[in-house]
CHARMM internal coordinates of N, CA and C (Angstrom, degrees):
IC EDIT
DIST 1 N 1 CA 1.4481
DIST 1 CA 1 C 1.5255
ANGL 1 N 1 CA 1 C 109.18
DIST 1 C 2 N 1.1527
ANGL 1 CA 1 C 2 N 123.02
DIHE 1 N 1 CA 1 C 2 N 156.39
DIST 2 N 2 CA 1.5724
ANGL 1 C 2 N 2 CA 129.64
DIHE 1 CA 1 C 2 N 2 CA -138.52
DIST 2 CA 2 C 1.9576
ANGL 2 N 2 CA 2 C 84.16
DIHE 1 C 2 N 2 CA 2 C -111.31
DIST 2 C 3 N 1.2066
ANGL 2 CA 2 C 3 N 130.00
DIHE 2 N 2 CA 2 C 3 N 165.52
DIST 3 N 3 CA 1.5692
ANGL 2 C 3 N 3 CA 122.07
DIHE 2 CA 2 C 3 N 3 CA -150.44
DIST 3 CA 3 C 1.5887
ANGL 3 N 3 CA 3 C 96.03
DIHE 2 C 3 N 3 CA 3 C -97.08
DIST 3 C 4 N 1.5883
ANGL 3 CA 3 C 4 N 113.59
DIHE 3 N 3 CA 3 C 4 N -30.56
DIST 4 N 4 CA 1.5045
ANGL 3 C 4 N 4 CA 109.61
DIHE 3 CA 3 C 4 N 4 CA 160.33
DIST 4 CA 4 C 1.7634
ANGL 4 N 4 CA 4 C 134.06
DIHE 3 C 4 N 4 CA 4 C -29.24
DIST 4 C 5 N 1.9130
ANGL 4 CA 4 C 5 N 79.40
DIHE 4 N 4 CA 4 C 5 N -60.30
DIST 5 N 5 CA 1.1661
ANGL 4 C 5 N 5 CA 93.14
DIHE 4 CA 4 C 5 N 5 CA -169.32
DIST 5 CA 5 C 2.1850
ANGL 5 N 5 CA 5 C 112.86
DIHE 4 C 5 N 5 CA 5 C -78.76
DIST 5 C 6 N 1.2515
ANGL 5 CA 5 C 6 N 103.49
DIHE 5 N 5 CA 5 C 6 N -35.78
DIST 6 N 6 CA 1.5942
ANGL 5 C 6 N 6 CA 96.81
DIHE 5 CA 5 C 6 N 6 CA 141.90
DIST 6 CA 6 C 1.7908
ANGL 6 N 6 CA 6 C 121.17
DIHE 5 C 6 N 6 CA 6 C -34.55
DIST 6 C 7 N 0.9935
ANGL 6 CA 6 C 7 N 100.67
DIHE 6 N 6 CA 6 C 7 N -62.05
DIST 7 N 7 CA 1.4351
ANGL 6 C 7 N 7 CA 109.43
DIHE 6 CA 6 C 7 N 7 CA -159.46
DIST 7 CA 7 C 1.5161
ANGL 7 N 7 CA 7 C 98.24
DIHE 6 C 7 N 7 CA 7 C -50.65
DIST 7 C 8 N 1.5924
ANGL 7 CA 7 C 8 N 113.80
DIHE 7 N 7 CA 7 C 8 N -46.91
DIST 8 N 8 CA 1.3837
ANGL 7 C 8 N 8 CA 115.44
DIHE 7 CA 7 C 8 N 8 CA -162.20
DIST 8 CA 8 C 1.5440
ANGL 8 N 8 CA 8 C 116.44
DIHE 7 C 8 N 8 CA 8 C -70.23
DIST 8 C 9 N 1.3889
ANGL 8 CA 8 C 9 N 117.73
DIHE 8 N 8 CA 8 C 9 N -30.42
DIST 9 N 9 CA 1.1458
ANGL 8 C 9 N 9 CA 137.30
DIHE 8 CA 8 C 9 N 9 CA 173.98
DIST 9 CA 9 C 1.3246
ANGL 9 N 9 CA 9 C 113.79
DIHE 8 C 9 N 9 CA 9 C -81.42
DIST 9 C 10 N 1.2708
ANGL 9 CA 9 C 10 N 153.15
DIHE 9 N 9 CA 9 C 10 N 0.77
DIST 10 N 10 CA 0.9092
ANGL 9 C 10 N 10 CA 156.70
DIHE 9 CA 9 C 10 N 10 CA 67.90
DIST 10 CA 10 C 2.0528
ANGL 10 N 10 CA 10 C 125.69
DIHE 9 C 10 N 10 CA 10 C 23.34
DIST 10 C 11 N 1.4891
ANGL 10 CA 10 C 11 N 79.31
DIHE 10 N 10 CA 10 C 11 N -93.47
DIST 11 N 11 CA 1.5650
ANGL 10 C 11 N 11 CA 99.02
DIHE 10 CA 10 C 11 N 11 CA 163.08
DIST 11 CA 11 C 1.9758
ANGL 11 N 11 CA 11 C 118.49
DIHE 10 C 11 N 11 CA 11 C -48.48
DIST 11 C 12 N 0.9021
ANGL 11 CA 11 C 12 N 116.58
DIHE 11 N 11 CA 11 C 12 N -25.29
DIST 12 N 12 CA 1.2156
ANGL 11 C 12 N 12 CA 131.78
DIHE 11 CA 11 C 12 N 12 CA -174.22
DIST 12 CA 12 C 1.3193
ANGL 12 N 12 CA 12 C 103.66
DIHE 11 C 12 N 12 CA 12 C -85.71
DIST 12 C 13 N 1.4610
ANGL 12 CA 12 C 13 N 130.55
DIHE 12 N 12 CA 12 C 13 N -40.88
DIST 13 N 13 CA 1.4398
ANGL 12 C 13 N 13 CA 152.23
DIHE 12 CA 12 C 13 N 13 CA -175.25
DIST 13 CA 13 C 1.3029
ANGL 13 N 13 CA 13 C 109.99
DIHE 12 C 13 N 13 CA 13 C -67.02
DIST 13 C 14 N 0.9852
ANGL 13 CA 13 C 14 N 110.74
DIHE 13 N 13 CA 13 C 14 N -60.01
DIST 14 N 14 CA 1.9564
ANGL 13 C 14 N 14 CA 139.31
DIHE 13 CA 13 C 14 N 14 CA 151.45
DIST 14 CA 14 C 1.0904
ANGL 14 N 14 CA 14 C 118.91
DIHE 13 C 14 N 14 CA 14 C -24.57
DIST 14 C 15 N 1.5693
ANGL 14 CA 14 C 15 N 111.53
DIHE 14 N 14 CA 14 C 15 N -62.25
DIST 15 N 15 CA 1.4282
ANGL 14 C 15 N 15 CA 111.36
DIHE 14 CA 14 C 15 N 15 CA -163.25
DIST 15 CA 15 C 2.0113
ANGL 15 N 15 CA 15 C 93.78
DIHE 14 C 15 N 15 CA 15 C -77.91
DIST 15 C 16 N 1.2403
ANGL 15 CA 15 C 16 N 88.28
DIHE 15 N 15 CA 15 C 16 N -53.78
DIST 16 N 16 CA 1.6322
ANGL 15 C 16 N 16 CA 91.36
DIHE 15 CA 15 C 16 N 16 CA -176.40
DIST 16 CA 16 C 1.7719
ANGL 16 N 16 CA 16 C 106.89
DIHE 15 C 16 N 16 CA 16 C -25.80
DIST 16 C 17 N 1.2487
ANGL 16 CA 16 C 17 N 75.71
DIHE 16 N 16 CA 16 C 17 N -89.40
DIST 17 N 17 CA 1.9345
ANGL 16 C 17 N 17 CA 82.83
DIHE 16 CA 16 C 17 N 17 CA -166.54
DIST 17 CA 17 C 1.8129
ANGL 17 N 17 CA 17 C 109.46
DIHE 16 C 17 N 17 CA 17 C -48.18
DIST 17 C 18 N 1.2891
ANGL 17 CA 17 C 18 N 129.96
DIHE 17 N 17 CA 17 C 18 N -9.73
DIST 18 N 18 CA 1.8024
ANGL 17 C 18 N 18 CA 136.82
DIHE 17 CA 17 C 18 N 18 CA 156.83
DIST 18 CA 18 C 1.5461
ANGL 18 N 18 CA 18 C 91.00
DIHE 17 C 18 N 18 CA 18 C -50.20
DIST 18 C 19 N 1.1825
ANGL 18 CA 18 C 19 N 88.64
DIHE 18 N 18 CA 18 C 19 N -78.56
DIST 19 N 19 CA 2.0104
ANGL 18 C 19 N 19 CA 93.31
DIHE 18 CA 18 C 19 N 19 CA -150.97
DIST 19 CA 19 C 1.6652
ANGL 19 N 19 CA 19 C 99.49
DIHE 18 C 19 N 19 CA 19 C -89.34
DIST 19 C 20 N 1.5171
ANGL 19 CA 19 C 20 N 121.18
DIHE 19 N 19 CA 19 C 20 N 43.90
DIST 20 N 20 CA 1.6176
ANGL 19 C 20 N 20 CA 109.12
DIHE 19 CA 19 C 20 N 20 CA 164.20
DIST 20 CA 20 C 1.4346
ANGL 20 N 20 CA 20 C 123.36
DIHE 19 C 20 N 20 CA 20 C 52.07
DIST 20 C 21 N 1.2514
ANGL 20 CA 20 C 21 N 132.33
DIHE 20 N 20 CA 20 C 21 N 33.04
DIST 21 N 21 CA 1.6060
ANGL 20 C 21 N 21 CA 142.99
DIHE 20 CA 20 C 21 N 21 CA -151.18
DIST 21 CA 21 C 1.7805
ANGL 21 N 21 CA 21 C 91.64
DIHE 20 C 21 N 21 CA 21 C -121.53
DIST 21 C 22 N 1.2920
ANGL 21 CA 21 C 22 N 90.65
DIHE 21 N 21 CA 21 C 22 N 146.93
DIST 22 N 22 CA 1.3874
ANGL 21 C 22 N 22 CA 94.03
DIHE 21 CA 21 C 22 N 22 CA 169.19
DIST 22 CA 22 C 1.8415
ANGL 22 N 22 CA 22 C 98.12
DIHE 21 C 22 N 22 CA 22 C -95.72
DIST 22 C 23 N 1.2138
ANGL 22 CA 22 C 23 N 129.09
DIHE 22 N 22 CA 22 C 23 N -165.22
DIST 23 N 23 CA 1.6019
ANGL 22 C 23 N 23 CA 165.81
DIHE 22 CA 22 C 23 N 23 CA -178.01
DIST 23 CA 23 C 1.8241
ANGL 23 N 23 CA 23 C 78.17
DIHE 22 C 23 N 23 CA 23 C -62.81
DIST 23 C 24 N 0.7910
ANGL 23 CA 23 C 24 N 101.21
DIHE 23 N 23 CA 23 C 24 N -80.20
DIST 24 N 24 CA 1.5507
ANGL 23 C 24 N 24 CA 109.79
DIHE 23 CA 23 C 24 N 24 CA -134.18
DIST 24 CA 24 C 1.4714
ANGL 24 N 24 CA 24 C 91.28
DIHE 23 C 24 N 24 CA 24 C -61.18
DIST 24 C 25 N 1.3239
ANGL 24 CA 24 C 25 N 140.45
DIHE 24 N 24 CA 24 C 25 N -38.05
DIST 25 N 25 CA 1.5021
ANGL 24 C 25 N 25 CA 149.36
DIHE 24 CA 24 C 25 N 25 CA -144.13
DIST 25 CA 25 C 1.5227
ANGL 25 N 25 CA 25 C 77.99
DIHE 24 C 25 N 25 CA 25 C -100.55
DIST 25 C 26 N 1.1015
ANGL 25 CA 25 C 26 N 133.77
DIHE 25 N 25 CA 25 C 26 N -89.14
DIST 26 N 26 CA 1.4588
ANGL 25 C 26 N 26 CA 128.68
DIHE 25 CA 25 C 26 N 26 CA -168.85
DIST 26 CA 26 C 1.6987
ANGL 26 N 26 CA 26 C 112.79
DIHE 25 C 26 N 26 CA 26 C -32.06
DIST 26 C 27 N 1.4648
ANGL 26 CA 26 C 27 N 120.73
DIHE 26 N 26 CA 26 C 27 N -54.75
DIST 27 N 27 CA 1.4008
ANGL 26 C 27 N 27 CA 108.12
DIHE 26 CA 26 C 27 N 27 CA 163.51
DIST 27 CA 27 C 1.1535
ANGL 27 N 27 CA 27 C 127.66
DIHE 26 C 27 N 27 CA 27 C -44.72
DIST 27 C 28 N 1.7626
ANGL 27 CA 27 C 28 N 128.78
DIHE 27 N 27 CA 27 C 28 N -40.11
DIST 28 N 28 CA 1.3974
ANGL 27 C 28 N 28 CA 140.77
DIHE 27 CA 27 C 28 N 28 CA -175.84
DIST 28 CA 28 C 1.6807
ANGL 28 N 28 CA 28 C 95.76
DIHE 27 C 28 N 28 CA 28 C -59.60
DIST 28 C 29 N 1.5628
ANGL 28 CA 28 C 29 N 114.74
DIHE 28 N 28 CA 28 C 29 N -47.96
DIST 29 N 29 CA 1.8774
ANGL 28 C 29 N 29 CA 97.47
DIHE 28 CA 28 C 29 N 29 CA -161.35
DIST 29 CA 29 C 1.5639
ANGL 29 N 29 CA 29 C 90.28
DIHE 28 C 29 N 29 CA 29 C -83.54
DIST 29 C 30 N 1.1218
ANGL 29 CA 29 C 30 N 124.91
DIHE 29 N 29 CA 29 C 30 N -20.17
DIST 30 N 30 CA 1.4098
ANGL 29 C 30 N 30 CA 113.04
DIHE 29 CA 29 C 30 N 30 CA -154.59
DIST 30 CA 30 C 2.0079
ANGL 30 N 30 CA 30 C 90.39
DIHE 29 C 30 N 30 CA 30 C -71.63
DIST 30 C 31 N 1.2588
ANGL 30 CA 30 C 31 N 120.30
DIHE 30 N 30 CA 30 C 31 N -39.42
DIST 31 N 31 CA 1.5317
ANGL 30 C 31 N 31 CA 137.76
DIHE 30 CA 30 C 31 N 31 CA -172.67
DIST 31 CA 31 C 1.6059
ANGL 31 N 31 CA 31 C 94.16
DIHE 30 C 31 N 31 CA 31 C -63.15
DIST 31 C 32 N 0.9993
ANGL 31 CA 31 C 32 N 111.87
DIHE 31 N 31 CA 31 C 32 N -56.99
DIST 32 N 32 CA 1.5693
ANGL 31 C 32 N 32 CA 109.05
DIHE 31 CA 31 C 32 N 32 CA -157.69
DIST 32 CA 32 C 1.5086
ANGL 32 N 32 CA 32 C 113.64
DIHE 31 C 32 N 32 CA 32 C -74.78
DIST 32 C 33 N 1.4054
ANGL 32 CA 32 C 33 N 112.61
DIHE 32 N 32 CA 32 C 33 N -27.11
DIST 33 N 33 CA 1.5535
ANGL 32 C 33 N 33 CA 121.87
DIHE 32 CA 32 C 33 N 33 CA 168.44
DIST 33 CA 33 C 1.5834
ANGL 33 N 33 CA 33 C 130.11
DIHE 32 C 33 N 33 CA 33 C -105.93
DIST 33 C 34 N 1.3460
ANGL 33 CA 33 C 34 N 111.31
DIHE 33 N 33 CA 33 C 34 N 18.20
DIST 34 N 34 CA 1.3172
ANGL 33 C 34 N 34 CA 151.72
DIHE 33 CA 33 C 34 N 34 CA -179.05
DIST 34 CA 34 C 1.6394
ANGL 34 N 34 CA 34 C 96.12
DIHE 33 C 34 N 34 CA 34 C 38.84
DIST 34 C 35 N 1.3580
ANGL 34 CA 34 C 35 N 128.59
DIHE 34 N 34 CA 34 C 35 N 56.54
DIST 35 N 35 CA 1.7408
ANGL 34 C 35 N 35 CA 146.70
DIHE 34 CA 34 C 35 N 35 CA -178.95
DIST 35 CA 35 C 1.9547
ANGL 35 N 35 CA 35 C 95.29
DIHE 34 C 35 N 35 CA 35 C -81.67
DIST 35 C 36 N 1.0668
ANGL 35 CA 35 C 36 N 139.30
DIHE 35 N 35 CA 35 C 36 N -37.91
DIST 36 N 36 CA 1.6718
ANGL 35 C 36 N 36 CA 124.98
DIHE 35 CA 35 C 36 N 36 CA 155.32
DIST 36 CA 36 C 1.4041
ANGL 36 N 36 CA 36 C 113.14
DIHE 35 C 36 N 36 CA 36 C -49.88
DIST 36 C 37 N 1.2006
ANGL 36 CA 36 C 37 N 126.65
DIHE 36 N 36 CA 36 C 37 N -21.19
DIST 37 N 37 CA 1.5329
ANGL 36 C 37 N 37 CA 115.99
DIHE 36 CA 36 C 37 N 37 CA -149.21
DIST 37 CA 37 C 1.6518
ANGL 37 N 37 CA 37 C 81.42
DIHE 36 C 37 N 37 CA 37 C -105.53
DIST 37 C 38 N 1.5343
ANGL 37 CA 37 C 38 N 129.16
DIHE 37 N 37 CA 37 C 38 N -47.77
DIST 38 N 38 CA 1.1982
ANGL 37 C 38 N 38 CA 152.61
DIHE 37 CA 37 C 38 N 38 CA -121.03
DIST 38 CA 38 C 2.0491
ANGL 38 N 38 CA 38 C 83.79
DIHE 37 C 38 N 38 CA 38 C -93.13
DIST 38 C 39 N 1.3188
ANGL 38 CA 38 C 39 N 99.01
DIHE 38 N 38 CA 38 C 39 N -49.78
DIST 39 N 39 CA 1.6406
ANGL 38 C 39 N 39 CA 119.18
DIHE 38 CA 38 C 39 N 39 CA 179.03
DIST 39 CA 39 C 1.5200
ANGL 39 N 39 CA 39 C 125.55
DIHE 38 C 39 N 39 CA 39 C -65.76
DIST 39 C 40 N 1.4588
ANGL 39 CA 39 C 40 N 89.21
DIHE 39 N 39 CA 39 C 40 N -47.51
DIST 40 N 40 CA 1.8788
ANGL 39 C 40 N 40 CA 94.95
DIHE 39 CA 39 C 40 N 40 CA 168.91
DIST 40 CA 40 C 2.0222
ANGL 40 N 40 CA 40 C 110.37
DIHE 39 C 40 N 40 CA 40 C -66.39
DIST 40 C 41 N 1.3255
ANGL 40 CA 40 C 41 N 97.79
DIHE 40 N 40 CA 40 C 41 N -60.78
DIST 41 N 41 CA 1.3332
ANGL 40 C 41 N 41 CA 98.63
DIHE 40 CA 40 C 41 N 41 CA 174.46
DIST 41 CA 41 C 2.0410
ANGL 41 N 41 CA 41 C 124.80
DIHE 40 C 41 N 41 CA 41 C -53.98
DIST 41 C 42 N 1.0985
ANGL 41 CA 41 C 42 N 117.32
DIHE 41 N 41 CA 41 C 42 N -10.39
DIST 42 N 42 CA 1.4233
ANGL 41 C 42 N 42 CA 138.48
DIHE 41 CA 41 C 42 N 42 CA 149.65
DIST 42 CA 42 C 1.3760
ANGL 42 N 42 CA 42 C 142.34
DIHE 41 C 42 N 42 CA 42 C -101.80
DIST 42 C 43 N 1.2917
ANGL 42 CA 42 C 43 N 107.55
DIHE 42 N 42 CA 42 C 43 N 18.90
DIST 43 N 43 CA 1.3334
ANGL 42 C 43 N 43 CA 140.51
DIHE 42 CA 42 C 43 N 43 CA -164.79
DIST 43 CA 43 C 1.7081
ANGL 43 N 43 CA 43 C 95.51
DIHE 42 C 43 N 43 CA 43 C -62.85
DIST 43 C 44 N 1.1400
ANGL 43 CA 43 C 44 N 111.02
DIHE 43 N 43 CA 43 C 44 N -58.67
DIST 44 N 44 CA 1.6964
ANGL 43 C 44 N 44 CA 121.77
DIHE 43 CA 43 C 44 N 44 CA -173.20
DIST 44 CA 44 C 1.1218
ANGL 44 N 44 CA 44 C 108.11
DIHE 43 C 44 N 44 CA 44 C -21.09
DIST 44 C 45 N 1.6142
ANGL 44 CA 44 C 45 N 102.68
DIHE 44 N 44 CA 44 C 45 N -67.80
DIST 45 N 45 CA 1.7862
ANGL 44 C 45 N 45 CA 136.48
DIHE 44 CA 44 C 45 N 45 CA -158.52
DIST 45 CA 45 C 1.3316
ANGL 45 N 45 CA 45 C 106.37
DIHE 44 C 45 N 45 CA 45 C -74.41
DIST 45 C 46 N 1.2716
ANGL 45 CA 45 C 46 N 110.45
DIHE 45 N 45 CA 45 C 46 N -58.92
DIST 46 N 46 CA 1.7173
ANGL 45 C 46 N 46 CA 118.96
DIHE 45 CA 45 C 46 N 46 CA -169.49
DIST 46 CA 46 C 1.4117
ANGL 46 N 46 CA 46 C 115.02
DIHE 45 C 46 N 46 CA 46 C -71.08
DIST 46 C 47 N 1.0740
ANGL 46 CA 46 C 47 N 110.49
DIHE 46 N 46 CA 46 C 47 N -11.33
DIST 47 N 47 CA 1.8130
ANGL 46 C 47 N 47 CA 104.94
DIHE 46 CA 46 C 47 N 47 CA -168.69
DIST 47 CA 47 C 1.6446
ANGL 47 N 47 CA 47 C 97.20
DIHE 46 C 47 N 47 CA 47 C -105.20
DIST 47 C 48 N 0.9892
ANGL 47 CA 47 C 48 N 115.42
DIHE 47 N 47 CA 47 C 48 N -1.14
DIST 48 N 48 CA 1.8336
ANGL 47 C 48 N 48 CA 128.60
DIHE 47 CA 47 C 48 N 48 CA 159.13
DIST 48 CA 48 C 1.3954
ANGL 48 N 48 CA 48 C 107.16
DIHE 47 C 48 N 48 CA 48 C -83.61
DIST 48 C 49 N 1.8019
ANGL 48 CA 48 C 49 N 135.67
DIHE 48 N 48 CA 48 C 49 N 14.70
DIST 49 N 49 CA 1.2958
ANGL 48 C 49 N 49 CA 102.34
DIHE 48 CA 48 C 49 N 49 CA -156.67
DIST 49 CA 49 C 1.7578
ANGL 49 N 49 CA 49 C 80.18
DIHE 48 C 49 N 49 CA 49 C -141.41
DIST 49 C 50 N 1.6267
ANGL 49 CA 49 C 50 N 103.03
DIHE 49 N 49 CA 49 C 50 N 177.80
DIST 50 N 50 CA 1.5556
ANGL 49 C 50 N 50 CA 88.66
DIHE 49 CA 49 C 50 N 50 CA -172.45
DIST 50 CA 50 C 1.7554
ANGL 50 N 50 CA 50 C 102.68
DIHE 49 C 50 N 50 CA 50 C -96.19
DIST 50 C 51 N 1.2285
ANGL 50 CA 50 C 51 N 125.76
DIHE 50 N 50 CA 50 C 51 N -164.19
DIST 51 N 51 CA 1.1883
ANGL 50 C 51 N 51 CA 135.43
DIHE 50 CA 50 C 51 N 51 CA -135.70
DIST 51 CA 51 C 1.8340
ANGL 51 N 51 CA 51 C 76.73
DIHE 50 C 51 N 51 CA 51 C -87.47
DIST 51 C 52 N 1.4827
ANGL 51 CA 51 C 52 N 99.58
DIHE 51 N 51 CA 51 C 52 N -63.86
DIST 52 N 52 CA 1.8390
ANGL 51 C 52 N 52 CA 117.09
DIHE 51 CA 51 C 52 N 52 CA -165.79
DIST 52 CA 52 C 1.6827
ANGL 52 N 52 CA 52 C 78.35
DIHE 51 C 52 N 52 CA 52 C -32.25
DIST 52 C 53 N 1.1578
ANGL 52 CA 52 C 53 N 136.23
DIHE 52 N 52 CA 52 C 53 N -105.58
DIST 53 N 53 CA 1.5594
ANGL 52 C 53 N 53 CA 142.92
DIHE 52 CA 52 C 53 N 53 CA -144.57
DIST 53 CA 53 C 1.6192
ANGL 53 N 53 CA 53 C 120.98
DIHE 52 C 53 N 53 CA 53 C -40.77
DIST 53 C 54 N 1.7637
ANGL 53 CA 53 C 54 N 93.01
DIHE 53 N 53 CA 53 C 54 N -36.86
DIST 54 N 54 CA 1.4848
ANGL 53 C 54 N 54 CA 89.47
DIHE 53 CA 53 C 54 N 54 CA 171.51
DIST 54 CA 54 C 1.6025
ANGL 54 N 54 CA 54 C 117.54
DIHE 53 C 54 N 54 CA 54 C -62.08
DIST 54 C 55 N 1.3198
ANGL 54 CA 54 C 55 N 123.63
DIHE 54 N 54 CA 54 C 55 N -43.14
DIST 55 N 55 CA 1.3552
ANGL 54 C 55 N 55 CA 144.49
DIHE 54 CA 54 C 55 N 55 CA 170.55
DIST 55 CA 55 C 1.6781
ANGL 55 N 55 CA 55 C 107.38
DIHE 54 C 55 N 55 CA 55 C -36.27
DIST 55 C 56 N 1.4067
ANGL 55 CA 55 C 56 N 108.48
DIHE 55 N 55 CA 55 C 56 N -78.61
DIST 56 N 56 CA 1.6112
ANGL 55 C 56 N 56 CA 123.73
DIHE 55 CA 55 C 56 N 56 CA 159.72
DIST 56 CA 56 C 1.3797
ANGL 56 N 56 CA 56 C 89.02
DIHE 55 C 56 N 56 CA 56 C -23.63
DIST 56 C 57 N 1.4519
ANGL 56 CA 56 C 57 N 112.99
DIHE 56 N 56 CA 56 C 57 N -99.51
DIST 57 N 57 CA 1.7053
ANGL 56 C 57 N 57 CA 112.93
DIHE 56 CA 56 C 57 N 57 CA -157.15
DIST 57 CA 57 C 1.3620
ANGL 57 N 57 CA 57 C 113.83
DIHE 56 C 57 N 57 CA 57 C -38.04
DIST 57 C 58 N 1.2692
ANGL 57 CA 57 C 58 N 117.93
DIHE 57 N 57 CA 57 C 58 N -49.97
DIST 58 N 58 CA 1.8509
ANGL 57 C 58 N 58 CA 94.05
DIHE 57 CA 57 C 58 N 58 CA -175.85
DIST 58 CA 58 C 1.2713
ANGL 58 N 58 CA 58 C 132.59
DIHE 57 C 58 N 58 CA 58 C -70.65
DIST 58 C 59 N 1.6067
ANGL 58 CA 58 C 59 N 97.36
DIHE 58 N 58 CA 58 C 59 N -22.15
DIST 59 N 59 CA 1.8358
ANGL 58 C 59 N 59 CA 112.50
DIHE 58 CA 58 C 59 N 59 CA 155.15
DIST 59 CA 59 C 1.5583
ANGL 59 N 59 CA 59 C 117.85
DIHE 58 C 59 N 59 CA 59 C -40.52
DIST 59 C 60 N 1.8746
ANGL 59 CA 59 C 60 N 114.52
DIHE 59 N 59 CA 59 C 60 N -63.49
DIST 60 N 60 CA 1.3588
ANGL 59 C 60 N 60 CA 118.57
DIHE 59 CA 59 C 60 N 60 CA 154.91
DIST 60 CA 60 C 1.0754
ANGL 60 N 60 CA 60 C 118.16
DIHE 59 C 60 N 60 CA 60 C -31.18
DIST 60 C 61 N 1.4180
ANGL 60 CA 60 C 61 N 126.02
DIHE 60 N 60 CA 60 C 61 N -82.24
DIST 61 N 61 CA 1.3506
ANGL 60 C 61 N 61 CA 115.00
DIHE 60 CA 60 C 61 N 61 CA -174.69
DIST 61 CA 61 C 1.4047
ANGL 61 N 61 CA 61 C 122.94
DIHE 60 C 61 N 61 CA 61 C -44.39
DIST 61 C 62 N 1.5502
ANGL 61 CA 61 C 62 N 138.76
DIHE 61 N 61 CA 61 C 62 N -48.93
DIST 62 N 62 CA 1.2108
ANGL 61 C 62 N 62 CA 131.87
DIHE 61 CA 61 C 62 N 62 CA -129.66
DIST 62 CA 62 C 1.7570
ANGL 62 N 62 CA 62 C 71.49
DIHE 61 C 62 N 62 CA 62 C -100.53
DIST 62 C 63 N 1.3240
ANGL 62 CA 62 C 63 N 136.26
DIHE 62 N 62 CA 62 C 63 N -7.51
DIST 63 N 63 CA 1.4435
ANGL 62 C 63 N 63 CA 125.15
DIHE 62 CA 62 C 63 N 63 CA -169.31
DIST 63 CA 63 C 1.7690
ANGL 63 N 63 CA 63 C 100.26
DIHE 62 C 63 N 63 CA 63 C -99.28
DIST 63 C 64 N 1.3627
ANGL 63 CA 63 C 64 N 112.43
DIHE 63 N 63 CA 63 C 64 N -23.60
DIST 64 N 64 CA 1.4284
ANGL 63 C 64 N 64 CA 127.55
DIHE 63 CA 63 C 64 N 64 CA -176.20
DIST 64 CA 64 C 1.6466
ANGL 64 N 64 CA 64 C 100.99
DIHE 63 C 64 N 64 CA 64 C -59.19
DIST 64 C 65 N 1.6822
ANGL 64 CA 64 C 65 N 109.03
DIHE 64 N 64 CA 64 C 65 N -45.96
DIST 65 N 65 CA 1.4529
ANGL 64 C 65 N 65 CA 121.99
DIHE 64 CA 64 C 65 N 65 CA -148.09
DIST 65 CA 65 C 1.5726
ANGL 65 N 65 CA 65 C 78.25
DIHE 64 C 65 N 65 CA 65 C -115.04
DIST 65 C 66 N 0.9974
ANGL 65 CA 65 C 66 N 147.72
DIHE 65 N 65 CA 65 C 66 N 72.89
DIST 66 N 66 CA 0.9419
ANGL 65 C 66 N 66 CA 148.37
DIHE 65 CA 65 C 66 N 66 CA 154.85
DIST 66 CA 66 C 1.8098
ANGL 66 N 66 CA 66 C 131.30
DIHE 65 C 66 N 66 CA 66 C -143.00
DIST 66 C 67 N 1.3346
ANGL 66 CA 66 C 67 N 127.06
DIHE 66 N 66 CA 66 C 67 N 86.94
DIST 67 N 67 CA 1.1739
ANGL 66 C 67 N 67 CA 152.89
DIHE 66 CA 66 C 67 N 67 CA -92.75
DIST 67 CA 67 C 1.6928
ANGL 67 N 67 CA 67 C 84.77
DIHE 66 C 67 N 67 CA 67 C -110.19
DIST 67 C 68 N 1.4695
ANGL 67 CA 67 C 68 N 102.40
DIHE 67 N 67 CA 67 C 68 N -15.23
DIST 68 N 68 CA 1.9235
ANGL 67 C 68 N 68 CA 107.24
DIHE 67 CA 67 C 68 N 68 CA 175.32
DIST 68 CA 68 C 1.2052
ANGL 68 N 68 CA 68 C 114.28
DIHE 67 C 68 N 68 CA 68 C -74.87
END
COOR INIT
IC SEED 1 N 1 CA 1 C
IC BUILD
């Protein structure tokens, strides 16, 4: 597996156990606010940063892209 795609699964692992989510619920927001695509393509920056910020940031984002 390519270090992105580590990274994201990872990040996915992270967010889960942050916000109390099982697998399946974390895939659903991550799908609906396109946060895999958002992560790979920021991979550079974010995978230099600690867990707390990555968490923060996808909160930002998925609240940025969030149409409520």
């Amino acid at each position: 597996m390519s270090k992105e795609g580590n990274f994201l699964i990872f990040c996915i692992e992270q967010y889960k156990s942050a916000k109390n989510l099982n697998g399946k619920e974390v895939i659903q927001l991550f799908s609906d606010y396109n946060v895999s695509e958002y992560i790979v393509s920021c991979f550079e920056a974010l995978h230099t940063t600690g867990t707390n910020y990555i968490i923060e940031d996808i909160d930002s984002y998925i609240k940025a892209h969030n149409p409520a």
